[in-house]
C-alpha positions as CSV (number, residue, x, y, z in Angstrom):
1,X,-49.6,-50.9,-50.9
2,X,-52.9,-51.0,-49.1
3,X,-53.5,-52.5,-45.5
4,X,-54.8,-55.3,-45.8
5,X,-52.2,-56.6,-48.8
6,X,-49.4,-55.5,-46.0
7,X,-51.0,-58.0,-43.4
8,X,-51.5,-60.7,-45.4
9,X,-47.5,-60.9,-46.8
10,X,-46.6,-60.2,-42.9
11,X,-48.8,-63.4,-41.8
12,X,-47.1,-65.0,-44.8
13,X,-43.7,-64.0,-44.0
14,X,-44.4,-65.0,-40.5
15,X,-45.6,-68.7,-41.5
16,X,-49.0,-67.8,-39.7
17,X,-50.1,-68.7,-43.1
18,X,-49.4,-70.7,-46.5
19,X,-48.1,-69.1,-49.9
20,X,-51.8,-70.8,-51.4
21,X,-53.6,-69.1,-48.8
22,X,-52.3,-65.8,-48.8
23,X,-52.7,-66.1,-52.9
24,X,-56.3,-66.8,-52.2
25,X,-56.7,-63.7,-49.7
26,X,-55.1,-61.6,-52.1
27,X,-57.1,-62.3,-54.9
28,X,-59.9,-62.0,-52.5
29,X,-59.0,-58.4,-51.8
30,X,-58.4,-57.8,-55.4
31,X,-62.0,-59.0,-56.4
32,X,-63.6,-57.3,-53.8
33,X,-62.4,-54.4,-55.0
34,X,-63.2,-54.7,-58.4
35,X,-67.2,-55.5,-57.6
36,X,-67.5,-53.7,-54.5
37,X,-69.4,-50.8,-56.0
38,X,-71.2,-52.4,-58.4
39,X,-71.9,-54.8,-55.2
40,X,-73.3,-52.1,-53.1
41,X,-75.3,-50.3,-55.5
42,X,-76.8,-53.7,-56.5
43,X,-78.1,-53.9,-53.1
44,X,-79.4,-50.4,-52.8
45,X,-81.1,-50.7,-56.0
46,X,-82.6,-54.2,-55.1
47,X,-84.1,-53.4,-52.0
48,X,-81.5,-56.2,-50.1
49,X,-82.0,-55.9,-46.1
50,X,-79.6,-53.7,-44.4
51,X,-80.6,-54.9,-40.2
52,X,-81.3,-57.7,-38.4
53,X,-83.9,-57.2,-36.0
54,X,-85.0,-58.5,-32.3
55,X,-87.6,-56.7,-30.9
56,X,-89.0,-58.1,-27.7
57,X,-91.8,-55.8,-26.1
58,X,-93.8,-56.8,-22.8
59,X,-97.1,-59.3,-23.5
60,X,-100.7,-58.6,-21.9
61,X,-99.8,-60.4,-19.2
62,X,-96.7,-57.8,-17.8
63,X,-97.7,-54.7,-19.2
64,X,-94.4,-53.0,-17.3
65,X,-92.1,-55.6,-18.7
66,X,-88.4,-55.2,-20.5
67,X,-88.3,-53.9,-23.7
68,X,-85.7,-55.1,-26.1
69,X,-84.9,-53.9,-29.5
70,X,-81.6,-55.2,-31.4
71,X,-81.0,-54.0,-34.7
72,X,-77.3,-55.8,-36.4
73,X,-76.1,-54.2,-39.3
74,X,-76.2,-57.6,-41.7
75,X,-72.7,-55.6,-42.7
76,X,-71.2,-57.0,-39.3
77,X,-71.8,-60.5,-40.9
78,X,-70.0,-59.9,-44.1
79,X,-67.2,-58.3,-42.2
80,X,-67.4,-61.7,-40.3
81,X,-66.8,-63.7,-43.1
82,X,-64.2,-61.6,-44.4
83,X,-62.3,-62.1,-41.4
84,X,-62.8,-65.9,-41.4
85,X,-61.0,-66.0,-44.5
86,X,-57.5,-65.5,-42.4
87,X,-58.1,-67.6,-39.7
88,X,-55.3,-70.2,-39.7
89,X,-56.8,-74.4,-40.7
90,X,-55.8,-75.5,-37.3
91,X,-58.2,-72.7,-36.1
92,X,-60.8,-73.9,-38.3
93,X,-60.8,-77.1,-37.2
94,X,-61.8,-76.3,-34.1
95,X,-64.4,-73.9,-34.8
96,X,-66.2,-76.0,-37.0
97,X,-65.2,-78.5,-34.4
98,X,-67.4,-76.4,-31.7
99,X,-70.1,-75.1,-33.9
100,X,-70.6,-78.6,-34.8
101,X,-71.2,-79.6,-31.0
102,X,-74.1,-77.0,-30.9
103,X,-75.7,-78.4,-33.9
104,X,-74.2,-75.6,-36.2
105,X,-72.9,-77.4,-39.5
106,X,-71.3,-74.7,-41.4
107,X,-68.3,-75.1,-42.6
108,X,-66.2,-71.6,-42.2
109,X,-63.4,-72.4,-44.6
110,X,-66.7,-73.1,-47.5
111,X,-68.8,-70.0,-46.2
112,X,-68.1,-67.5,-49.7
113,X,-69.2,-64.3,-50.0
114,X,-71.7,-64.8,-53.0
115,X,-73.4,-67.6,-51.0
116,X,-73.7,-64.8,-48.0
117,X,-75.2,-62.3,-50.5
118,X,-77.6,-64.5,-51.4
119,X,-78.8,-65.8,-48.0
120,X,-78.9,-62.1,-47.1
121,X,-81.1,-61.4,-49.6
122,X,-83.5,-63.8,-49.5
123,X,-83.8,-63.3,-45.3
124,X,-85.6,-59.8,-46.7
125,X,-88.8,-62.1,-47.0
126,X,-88.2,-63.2,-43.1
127,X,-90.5,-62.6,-40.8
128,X,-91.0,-64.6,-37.5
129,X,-93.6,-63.3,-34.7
130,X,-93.8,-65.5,-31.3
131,X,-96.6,-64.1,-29.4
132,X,-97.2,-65.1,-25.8
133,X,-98.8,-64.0,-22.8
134,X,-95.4,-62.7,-21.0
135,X,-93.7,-61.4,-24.2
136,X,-94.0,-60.8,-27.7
137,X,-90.9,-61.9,-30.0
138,X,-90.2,-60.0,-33.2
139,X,-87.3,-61.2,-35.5
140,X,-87.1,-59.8,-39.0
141,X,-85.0,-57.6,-41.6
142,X,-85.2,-54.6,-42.9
């Protein structure tokens, strides 16, 4: 039995979660397993982004300022949702509850993993330069 099937009947067994939801996280795991390398050499073949990148390097106007370079494996993010998929409702409420008082309207508990490979492939078009006197801003995939 792998790991993650023995979590998911332990949360069960503890009532941390319902039957329904630890049938949906187990078919989850199941399906991910099925597609997962057909998934991953889909998005080698295709090009798909692999980092999201910050790169903030000193304007004209301070030549000796901070540099700043951020590179996030977009893997990190489907990880992310992964791991939202066990997060108890009550839990979700208030998440959704607090991204919503930020202006963030994403609903975790709707967030699917096709939806996330598509967003992550379209962001390889992204591109977003902010240049200013102090600092030049650099957001982008690759």
């Amino acid at each position: 039995m792998s790991e993650e099937r023995t979590k998911i009947l332990s949360m069960l067994k503890d009532g941390r979660i319902s039957l329904a939801e630890a049938e949906e996280l187990l078919d989850a795991i199941e399906g991910s397993k099925q597609t997962n390398g057909n998934k991953s050499e889909h998005i080698e073949k295709s090009g798909a982004p692999k980092y999201l990148r910050v790169v903030v390097t000193p304007g004209d106007g301070k030549p000796n300022g901070e540099k700043v370079n951020i590179r996030v494996p977009l893997q990190l993010i489907r990880a992310g949702v992964k791991l939202g998929s066990i997060i108890p409702d009550g839990a979700h409420r208030r998440v959704d509850h607090a991204l919503r008082e930020k202006g963030i309207g994403i609903d975790l508990k709707n967030l699917k993993s096709g939806d996330l490979e598509s967003l992550i492939e379209s962001l390889s078009d992204m591109s977003i330069d902010v240049d200013s006197e102090d600092e030049k801003v650099r957001i982008f995939c690759e």
